[in-house]
C-alpha positions as CSV (number, residue, x, y, z in Angstrom):
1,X,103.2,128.6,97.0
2,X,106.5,128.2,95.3
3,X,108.2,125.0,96.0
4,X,111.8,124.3,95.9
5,X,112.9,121.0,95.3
6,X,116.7,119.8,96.4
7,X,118.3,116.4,95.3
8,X,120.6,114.9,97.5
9,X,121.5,111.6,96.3
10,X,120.5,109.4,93.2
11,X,119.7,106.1,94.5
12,X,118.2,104.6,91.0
13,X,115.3,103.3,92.3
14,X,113.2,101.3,90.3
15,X,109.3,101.8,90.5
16,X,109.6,102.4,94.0
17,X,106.3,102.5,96.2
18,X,105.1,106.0,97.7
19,X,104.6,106.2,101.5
20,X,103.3,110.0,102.9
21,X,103.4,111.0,106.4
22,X,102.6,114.5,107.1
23,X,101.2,115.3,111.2
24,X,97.3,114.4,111.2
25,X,95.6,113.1,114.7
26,X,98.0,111.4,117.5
27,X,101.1,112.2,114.9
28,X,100.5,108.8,114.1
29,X,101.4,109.5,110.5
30,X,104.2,111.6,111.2
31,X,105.8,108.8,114.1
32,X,104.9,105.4,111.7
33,X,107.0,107.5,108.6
34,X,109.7,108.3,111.1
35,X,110.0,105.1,112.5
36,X,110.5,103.4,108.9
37,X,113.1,105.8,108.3
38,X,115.3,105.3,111.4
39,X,114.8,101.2,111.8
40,X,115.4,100.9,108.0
41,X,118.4,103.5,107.6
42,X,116.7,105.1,104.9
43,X,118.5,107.4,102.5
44,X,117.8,111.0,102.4
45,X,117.9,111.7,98.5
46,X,115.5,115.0,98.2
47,X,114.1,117.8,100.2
48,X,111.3,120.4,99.9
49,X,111.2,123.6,101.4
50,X,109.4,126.9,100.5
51,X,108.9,130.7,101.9
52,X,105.5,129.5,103.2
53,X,106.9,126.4,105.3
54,X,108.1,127.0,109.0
55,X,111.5,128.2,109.1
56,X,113.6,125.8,110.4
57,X,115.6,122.5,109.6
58,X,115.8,118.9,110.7
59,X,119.8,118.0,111.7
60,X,120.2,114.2,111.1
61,X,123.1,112.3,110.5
62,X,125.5,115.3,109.7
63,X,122.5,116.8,107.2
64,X,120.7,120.2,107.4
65,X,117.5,118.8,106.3
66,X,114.1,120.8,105.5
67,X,110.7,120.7,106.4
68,X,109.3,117.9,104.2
69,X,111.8,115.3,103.4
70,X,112.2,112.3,101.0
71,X,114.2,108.9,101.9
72,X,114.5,105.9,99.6
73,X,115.6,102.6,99.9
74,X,116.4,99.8,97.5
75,X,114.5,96.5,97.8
76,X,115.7,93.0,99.2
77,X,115.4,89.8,98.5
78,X,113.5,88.3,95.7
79,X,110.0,89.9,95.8
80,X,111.3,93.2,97.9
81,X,110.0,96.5,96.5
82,X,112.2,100.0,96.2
83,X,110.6,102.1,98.5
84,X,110.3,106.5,99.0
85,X,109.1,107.9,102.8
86,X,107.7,111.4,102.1
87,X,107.3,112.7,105.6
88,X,106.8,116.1,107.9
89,X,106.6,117.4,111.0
90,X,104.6,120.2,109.7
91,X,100.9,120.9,108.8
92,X,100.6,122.9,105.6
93,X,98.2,125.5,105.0
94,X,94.8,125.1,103.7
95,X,95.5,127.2,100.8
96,X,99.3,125.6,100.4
97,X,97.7,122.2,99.7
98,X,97.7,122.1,96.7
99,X,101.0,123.3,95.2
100,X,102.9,121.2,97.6
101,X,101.0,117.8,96.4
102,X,101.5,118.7,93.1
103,X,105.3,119.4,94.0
104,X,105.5,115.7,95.5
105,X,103.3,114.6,92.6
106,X,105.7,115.6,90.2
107,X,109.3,114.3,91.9
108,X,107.4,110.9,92.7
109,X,106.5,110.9,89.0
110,X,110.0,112.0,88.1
111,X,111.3,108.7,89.9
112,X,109.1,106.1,88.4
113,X,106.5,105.9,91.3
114,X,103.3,104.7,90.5
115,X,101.7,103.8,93.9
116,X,101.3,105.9,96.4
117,X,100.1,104.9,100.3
118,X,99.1,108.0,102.2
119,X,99.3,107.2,106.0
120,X,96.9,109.3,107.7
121,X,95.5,109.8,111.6
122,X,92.2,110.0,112.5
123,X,90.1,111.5,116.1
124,X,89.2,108.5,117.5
125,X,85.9,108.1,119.6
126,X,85.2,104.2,120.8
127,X,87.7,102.0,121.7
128,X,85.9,100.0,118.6
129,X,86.8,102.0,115.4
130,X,88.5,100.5,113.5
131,X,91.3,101.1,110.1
132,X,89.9,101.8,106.9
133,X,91.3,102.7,103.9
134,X,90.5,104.3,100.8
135,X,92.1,104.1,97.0
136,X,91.4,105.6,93.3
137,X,93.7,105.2,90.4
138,X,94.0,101.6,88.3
139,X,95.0,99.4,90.7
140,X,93.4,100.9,93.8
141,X,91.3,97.2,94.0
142,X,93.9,95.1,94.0
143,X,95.9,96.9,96.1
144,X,92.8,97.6,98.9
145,X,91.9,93.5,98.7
146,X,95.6,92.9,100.0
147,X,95.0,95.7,102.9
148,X,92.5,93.5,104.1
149,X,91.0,96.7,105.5
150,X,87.3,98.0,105.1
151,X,86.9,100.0,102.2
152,X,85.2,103.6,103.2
153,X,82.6,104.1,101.1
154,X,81.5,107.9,102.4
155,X,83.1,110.7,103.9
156,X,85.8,112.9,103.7
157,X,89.8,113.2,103.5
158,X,91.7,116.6,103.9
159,X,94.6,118.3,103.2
160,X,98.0,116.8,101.6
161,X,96.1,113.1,101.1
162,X,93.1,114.6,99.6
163,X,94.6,116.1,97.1
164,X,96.6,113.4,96.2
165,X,93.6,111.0,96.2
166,X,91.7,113.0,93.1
167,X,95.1,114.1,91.3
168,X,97.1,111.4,91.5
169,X,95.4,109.3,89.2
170,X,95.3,112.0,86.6
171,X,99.6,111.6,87.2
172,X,99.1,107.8,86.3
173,X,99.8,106.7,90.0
174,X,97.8,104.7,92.4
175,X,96.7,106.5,95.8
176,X,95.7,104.5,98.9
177,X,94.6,106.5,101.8
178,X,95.1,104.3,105.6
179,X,93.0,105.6,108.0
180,X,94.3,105.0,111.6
181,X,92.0,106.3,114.5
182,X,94.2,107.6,116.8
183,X,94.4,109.4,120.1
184,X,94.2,113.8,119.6
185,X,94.9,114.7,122.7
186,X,98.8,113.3,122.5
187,X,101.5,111.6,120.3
188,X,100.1,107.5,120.1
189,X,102.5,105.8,118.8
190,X,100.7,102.6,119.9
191,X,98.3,103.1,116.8
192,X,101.1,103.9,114.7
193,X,102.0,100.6,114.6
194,X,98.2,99.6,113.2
195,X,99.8,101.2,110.0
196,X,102.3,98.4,109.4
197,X,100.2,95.5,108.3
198,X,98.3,96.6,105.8
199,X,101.8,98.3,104.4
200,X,103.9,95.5,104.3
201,X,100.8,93.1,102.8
202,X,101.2,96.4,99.8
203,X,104.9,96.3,100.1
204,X,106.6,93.1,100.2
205,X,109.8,93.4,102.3
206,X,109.0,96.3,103.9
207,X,109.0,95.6,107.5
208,X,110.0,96.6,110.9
209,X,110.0,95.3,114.4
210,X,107.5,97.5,116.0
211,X,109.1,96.7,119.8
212,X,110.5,99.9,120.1
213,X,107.0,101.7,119.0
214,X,105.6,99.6,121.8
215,X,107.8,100.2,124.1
216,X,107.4,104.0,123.5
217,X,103.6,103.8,123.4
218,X,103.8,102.0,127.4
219,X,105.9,104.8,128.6
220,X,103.6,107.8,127.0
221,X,100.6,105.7,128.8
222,X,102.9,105.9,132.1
223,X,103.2,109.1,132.1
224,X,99.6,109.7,131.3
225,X,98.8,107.5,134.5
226,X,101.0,109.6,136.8
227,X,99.8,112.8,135.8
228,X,96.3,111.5,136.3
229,X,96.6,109.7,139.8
230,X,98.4,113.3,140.7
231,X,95.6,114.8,139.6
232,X,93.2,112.8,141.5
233,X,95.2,113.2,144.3
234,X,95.0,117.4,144.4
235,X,91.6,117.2,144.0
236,X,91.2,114.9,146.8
237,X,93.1,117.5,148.8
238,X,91.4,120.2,147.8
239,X,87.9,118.7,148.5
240,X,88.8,117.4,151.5
């Protein structure tokens, strides 16, 4: 897979933090990146697009943007970290895994990035699971402790994240994987919002005012509701 990179803007960000959302379970990576990106008014300063990539291009704000995306954003106030959202509405190939990490590998690198948090959906299957995260590279401890999450201990993470967990070490960068159980069966962002705790303890100053997520999350249940009680209804009428 031949990646091409495009720079749009340099925002001269210092050491900035890493966050990845690319589609997994509920879209609940894909939704939390967005949202960051719209509530913050994030820059666009790169994009990524490739002959293997769906052919088509993201219009926002005036810009013909491609399939995977970069947006930066300075820091404030004292302690405030420079941040990068990697995100996607697409899910790569299996066998285009690899050279596209590698590709966001080596522009993260390029910008001084040395930790990385991947956001990534899970299926969820009790209304009990819970977050847990993941991390390898030299300051994966530190970084899990202030999570406050339960560290996995066994099991496995796929695509985009997986690779980034094993390689991105190897890059001198930090990788935290978050692990949100989510609903498959539609877009949640109700447990999109579970992702911005443990960010913002990683990421001082990096925070949002998840209303808006909620507000979304109620109407998506609404709708749900309605088409069920229809539902019930025509069977009712059909039995009867």
């Amino acid at each position: 897979m031949k990646v091409k990179t495009t720079k749009y803007t340099d925002l001269e960000l210092d050491r900035p933090v890493a966050v990845i959302g690319f589609p997994t379970a509920g879209l609940v990576s894909s939704i939390a990146a967005n949202f960051y990106i719209t509530q913050l008014e994030m820059t666009p300063i790169a994009g990524m697009s490739s002959a293997d990539m769906p052919p088509y291009c993201l219009i926002g704000n005036g810009m013909a943007l491609p399939p995977v995306r970069f947006f930066g954003r300075k820091g404030t106030g004292k302690t405030g970290r420079d941040v990068v959202v990697c995100m996607s509405e697409y899910t790569p190939k299996p066998e285009c895994c690899y050279d596209l990490a590698h590709a966001i590998l080596d522009y993260l690198r390029g910008l001084g990035c040395e930790e990385v948090i991947c956001l990534e959906g899970v299926p969820r299957f009790t209304d009990e699971d819970e977050m847990v995260a993941f991390g390898s590279g030299p300051r994966a401890r530190s970084l899990l402790r202030k999570t406050k999450l339960k560290v996995m201990d066994n099991g496995m993470v796929r695509g985009i994240t997986g690779i980034l967990l094993y390689d991105g070490p190897s890059a001198g960068m930090t990788v935290l994987s978050l692990m949100c159980p989510a609903n498959q069966a539609v877009p949640d962002p109700g447990s999109a919002i579970m992702f911005m705790s443990p960010v913002n303890k990683i990421v001082p100053g990096f925070r949002v005012d998840t209303k808006p997520l909620l507000a979304e999350a109620d109407e998506i249940q609404r709708r749900i509701d309605e088409q069920e009680a229809l539902n019930r209804g025509s069977e009712a009428q059909y039995y009867g």
